[in-house]
Backbone as numpy.savetxt, mean C-alpha at the origin, in Angstrom:
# Nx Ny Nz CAx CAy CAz Cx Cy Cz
-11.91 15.50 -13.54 -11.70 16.94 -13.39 -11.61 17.58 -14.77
-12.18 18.89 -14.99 -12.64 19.35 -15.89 -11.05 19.91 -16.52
-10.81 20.05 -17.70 -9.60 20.73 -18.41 -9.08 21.75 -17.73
-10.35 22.97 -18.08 -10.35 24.82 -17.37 -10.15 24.34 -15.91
-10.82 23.93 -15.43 -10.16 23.99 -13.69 -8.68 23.30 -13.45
-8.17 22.09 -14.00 -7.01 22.12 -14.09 -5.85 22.97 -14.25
-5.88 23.51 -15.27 -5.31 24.66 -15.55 -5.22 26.32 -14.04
-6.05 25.95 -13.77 -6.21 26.98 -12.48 -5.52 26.00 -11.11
-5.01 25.46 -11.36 -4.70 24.21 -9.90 -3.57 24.90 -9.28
-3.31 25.00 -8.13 -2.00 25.03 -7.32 -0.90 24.21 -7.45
0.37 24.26 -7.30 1.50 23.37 -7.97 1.31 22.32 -6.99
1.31 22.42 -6.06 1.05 21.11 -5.27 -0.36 20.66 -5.29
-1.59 20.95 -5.46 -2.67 20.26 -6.10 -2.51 19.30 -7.47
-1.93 19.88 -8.26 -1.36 19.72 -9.81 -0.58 18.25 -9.93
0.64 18.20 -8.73 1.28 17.26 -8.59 0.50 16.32 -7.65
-0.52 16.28 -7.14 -1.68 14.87 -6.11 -2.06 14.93 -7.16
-2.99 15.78 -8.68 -3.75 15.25 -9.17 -3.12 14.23 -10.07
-1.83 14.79 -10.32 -0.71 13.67 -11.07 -0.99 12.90 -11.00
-0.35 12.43 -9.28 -0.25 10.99 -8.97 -1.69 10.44 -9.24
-2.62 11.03 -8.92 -3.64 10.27 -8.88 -4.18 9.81 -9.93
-3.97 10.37 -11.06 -3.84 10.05 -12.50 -3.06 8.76 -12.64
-1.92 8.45 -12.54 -1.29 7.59 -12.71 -1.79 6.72 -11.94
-2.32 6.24 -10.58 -2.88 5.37 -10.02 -4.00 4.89 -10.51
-4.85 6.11 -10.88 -5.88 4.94 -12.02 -5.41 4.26 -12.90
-4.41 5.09 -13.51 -4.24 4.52 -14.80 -3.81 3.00 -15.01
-2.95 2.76 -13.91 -2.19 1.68 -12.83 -3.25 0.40 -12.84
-4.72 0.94 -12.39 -5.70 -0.37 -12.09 -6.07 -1.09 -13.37
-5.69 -0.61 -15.05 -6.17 -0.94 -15.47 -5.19 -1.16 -16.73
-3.77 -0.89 -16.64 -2.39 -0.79 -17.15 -1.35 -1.35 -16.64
-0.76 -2.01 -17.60 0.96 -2.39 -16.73 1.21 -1.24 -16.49
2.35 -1.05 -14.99 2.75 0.47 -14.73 3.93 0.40 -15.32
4.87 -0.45 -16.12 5.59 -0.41 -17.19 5.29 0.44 -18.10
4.66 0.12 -19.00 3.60 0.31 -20.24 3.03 1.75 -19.87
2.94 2.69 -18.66 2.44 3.81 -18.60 3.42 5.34 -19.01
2.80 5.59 -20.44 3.65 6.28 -20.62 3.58 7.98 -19.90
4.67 8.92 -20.21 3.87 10.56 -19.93 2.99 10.76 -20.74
3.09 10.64 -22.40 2.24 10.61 -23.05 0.45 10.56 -22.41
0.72 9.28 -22.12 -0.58 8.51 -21.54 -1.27 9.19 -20.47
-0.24 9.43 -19.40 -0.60 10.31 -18.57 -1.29 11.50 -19.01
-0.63 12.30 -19.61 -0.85 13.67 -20.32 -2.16 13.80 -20.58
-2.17 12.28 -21.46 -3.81 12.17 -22.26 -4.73 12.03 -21.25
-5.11 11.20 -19.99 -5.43 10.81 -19.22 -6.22 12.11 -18.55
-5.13 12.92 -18.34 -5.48 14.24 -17.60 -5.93 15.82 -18.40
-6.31 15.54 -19.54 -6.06 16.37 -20.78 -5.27 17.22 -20.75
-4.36 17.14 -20.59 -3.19 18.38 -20.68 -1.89 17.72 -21.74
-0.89 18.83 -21.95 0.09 18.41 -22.53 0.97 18.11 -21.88
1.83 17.29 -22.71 2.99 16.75 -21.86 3.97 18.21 -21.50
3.83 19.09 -21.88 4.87 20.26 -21.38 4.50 20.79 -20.11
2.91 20.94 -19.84 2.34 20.63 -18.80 2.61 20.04 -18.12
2.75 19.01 -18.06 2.83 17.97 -16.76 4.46 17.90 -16.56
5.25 18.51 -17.44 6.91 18.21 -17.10 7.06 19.82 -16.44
5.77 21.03 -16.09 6.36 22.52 -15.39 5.90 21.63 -14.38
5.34 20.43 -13.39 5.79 20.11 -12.17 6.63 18.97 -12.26
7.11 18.30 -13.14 8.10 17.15 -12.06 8.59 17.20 -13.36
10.27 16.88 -13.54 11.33 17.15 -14.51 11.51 16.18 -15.52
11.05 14.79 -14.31 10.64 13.33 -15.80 9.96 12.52 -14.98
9.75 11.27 -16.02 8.59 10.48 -15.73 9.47 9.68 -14.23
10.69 9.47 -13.80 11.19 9.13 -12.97 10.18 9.74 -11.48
10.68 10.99 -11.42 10.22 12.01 -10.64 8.60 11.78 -10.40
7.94 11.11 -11.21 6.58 10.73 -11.48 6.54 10.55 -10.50
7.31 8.69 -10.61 7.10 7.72 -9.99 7.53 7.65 -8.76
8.57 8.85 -8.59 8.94 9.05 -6.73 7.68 9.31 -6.11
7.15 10.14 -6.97 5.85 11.00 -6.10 4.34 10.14 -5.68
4.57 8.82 -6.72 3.69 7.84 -6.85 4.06 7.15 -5.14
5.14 6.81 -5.45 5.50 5.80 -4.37 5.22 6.44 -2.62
6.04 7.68 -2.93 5.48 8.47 -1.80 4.17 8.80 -1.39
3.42 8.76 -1.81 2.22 9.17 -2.07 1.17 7.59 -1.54
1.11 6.82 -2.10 1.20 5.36 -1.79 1.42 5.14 -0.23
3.12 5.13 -0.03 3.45 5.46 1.11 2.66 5.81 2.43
2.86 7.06 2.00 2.16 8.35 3.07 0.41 7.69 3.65
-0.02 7.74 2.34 -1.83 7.40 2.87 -1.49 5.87 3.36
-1.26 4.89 2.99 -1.71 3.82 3.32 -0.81 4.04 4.87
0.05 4.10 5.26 0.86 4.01 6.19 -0.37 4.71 7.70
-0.92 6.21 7.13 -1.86 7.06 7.51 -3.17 6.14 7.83
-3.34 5.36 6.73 -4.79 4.77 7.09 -4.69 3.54 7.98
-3.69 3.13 7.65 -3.43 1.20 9.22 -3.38 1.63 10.44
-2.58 3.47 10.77 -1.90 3.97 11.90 -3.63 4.46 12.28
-3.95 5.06 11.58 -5.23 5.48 12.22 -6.06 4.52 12.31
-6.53 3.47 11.89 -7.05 2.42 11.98 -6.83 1.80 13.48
-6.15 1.73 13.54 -5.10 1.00 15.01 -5.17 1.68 16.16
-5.08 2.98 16.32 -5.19 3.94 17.27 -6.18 3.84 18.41
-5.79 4.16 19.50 -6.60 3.57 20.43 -7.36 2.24 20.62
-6.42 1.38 19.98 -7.38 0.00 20.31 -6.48 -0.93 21.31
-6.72 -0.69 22.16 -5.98 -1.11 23.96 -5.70 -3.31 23.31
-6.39 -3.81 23.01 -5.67 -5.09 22.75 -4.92 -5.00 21.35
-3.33 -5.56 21.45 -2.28 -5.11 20.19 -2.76 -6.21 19.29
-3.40 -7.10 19.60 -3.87 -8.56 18.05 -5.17 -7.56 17.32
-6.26 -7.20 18.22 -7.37 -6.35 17.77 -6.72 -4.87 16.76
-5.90 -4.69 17.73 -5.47 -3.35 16.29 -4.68 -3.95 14.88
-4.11 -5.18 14.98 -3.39 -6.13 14.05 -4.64 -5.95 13.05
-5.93 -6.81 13.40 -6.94 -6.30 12.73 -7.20 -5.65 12.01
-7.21 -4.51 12.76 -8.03 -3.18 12.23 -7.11 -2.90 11.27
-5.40 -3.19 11.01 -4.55 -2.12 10.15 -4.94 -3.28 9.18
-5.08 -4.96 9.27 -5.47 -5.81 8.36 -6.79 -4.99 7.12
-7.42 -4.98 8.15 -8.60 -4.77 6.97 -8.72 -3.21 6.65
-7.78 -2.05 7.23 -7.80 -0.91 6.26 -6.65 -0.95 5.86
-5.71 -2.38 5.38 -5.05 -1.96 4.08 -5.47 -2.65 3.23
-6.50 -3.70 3.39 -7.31 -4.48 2.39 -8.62 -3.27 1.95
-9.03 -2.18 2.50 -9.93 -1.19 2.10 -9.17 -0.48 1.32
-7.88 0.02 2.11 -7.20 0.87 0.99 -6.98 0.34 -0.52
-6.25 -1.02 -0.22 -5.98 -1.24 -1.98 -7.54 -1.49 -2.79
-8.75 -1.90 -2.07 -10.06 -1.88 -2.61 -10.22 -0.52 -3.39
-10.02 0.55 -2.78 -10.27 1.88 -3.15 -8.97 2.14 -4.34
-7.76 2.00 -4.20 -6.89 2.42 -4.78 -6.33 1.00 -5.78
-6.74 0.07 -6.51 -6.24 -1.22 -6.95 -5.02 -0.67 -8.10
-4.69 0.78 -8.27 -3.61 0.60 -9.08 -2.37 0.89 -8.21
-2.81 1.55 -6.98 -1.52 1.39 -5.78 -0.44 0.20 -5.61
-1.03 -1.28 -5.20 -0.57 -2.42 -5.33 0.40 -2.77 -6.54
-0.54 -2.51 -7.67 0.16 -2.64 -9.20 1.95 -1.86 -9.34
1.15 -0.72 -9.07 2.48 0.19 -8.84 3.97 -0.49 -7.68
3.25 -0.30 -6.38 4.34 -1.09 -5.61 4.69 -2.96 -5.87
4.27 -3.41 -6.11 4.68 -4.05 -6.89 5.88 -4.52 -8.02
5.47 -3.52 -9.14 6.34 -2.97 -10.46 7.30 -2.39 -9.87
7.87 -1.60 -9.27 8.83 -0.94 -8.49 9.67 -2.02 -7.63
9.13 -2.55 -6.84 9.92 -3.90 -6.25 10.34 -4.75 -6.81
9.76 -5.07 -8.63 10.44 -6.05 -9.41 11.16 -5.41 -10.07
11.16 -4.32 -10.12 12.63 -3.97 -11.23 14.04 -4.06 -10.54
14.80 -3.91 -11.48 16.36 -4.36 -11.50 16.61 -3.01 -11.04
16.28 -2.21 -11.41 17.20 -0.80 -10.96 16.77 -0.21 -9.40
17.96 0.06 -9.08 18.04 0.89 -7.69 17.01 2.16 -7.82
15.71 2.44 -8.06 15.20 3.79 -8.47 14.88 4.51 -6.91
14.70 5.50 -6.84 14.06 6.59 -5.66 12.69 5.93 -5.59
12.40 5.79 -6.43 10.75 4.94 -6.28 10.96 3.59 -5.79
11.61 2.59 -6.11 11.82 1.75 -5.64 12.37 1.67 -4.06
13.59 2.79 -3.55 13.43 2.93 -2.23 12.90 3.33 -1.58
11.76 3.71 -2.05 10.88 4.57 -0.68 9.52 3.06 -1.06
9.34 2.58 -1.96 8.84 1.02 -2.04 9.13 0.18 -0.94
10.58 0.03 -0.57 11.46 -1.09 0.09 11.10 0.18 1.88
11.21 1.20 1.60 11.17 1.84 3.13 9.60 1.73 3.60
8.85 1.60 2.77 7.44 1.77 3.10 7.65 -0.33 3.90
7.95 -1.22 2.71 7.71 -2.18 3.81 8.37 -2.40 4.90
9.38 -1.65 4.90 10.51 -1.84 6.54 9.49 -1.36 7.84
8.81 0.02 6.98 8.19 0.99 8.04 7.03 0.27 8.80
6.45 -0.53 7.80 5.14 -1.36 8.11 5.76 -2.48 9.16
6.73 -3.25 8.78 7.38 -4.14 9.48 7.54 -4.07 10.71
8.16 -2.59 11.12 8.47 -2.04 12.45 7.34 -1.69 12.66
6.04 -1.08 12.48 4.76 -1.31 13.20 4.67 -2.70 13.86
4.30 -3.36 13.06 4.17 -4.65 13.44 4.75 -5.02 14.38
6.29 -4.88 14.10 6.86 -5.63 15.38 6.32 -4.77 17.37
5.96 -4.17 16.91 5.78 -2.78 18.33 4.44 -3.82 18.71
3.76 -4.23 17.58 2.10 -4.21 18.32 2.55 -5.91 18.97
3.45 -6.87 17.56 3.61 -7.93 18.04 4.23 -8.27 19.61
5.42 -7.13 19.84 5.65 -7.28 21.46 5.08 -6.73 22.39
4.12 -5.83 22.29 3.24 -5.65 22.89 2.23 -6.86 23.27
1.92 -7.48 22.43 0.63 -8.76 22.41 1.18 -9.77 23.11
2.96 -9.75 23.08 3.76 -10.67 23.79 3.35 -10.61 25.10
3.23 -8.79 25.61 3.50 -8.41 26.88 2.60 -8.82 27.69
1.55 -8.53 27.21 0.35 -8.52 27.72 -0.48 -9.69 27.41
0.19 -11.09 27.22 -0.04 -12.52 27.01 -1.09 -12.83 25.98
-1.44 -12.21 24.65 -2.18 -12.24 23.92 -1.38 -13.50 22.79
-0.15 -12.62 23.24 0.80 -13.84 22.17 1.72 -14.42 22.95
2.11 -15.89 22.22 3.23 -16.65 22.96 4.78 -15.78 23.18
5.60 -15.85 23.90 6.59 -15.29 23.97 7.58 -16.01 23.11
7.83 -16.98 22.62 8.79 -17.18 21.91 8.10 -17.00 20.31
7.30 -16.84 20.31 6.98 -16.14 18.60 8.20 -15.45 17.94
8.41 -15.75 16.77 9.02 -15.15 15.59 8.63 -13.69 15.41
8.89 -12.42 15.99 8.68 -11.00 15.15 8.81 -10.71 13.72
9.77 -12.17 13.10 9.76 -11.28 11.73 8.89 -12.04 11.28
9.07 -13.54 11.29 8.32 -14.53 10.82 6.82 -13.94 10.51
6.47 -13.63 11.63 5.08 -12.79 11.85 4.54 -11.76 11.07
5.62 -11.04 11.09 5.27 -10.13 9.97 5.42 -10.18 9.15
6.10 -11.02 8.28 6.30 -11.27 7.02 5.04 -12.11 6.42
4.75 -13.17 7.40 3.44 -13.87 6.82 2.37 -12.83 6.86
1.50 -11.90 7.72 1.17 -10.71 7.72 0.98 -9.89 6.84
2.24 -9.17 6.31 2.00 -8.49 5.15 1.64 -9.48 3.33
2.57 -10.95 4.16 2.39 -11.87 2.66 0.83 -12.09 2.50
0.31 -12.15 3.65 -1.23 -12.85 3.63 -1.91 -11.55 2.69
-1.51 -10.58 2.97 -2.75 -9.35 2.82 -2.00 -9.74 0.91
-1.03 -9.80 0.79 -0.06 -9.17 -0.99 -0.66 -10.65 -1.58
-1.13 -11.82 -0.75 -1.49 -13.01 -1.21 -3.15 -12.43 -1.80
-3.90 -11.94 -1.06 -5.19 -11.59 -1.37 -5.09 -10.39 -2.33
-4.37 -9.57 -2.26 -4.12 -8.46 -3.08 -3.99 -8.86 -4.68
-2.87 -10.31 -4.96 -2.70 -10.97 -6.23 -3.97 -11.48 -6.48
-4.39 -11.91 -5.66 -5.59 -12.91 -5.96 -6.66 -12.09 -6.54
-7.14 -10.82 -6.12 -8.03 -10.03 -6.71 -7.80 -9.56 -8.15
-6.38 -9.08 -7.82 -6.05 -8.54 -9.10 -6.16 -9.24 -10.41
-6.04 -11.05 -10.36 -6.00 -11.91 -11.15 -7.65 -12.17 -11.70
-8.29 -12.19 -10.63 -9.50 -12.20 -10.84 -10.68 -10.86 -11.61
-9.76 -9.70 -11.14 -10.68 -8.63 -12.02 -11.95 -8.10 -10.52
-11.94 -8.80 -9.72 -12.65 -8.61 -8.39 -12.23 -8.20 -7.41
-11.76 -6.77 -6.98 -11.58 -6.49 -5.88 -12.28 -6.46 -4.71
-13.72 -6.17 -4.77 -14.64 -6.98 -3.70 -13.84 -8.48 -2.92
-13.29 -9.11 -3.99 -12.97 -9.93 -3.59 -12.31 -10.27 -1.82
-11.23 -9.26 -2.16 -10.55 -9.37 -1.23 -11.45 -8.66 0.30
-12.17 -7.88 0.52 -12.92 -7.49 1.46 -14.10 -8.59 1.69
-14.59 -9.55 0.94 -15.10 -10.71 1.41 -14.34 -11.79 1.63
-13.26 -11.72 1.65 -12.22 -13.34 2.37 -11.10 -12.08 3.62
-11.14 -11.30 3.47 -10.11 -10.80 4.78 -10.69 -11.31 6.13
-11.78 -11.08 6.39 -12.35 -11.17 7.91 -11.54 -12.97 7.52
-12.00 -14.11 7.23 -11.88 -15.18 7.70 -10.16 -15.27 7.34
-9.60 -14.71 6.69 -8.12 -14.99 6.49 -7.57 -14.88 7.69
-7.88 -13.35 8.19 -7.02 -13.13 9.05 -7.20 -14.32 10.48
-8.43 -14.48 10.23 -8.99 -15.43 11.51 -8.00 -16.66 12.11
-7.73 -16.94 10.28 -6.70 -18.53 10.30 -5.39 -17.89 10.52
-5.07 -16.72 10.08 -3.53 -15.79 10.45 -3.34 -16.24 12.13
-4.40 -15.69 12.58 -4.59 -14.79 14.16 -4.65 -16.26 14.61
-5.37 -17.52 14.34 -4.90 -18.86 14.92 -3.74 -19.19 15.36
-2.87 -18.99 14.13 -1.75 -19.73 13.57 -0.68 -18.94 14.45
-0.70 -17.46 15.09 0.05 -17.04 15.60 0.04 -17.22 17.38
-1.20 -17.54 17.68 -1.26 -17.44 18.86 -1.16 -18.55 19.73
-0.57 -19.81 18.63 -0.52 -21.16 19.01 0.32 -21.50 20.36
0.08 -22.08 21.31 0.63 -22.27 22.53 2.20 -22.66 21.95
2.81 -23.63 21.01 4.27 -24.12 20.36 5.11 -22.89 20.41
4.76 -21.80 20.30 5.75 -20.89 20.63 5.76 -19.84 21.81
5.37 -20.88 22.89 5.83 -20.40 24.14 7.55 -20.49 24.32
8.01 -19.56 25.32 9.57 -19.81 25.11 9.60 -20.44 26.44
């Protein structure tokens, strides 16, 4: 985005183009290491600029996390929607949050960095609420799949979801290490395959 049209932006345009600034910056930066400075530069503006919408780089990173949040949460839920078998929509939120972080690879980076720090931050809890929120999806579709005998009834709900979200944050590292995010959209279909085995095993009938 061009300098002059920046400058003409709406305060809430101003603050998405923020974040979105910082999410690139994210795919290709420790989100440690990201300074306002950096930002500033990133977006050509000055840092006095970028502090008439959010008060510090803290405030950034709320808006990061939220933001993060909001779409990916938006893209699994819509993904999922109307798909009458609950393992088949398991699917579908599988591989549009493996599209999302394809599209967004400094998203991950970010949540991530936020979950390893020591400090209690606003960014960090809406980090920790985003995976609760995902969790409780899960568990809705997992007893559903119960209901309707797709899945064994004595299955683990958390167990489940925890391997679930680990499988997708397992492929997510793996790309990131590699420099290939393609990556991960050519091994999801068969991952989940061995996931979707492993859960539907007759041993946890109750």
């Amino acid at each position: 985005m061009d300098k002059a049209r920046q400058k003409n932006l709406p305060a809430e345009e101003r603050r998405n183009v923020t974040v979105e600034a910082v999410i690139e910056l994210a795919a290709t930066t420790n989100p440690g290491d990201i300074t306002t400075a950096a930002i500033a530069k990133h977006m050509q503006l000055t840092q006095g600029a970028l502090f008439r919408h959010f008060p510090n780089k803290e405030a950034i990173w709320q808006a990061v996390m939220s933001w993060v949040a909001e779409r990916l949460m938006s893209r699994i839920e819509k993904a999922a929607k109307g798909i009458k078998s609950p393992l088949e929509a398991m699917q579908a939120m599988f591989m549009a949050h493996i599209d999302f972080v394809s599209e967004h690879p400094g998203a991950p980076r970010m949540l991530f960095g936020e979950l390893q720090g020591a400090k209690a931050t606003p960014a960090k809890r809406l980090a920790h609420a985003l995976l609760k929120h995902y969790a409780e999806h899960l568990y809705e579709l997992i007893d559903a799949a119960k209901s309707c005998g797709e899945l064994p009834s004595g299955l683990d709900n958390q167990a489940a979801a925890t391997l679930f979200i680990g499988t997708i944050q397992g492929l997510i590292m793996q790309s990131l290490i590699s420099g290939d995010m393609e990556q991960m959209r050519r091994a999801a279909p068969g991952v989940f395959a061995i996931y979707r085995r492993g859960i539907i095993c007759k041993e946890f009938e109750g």
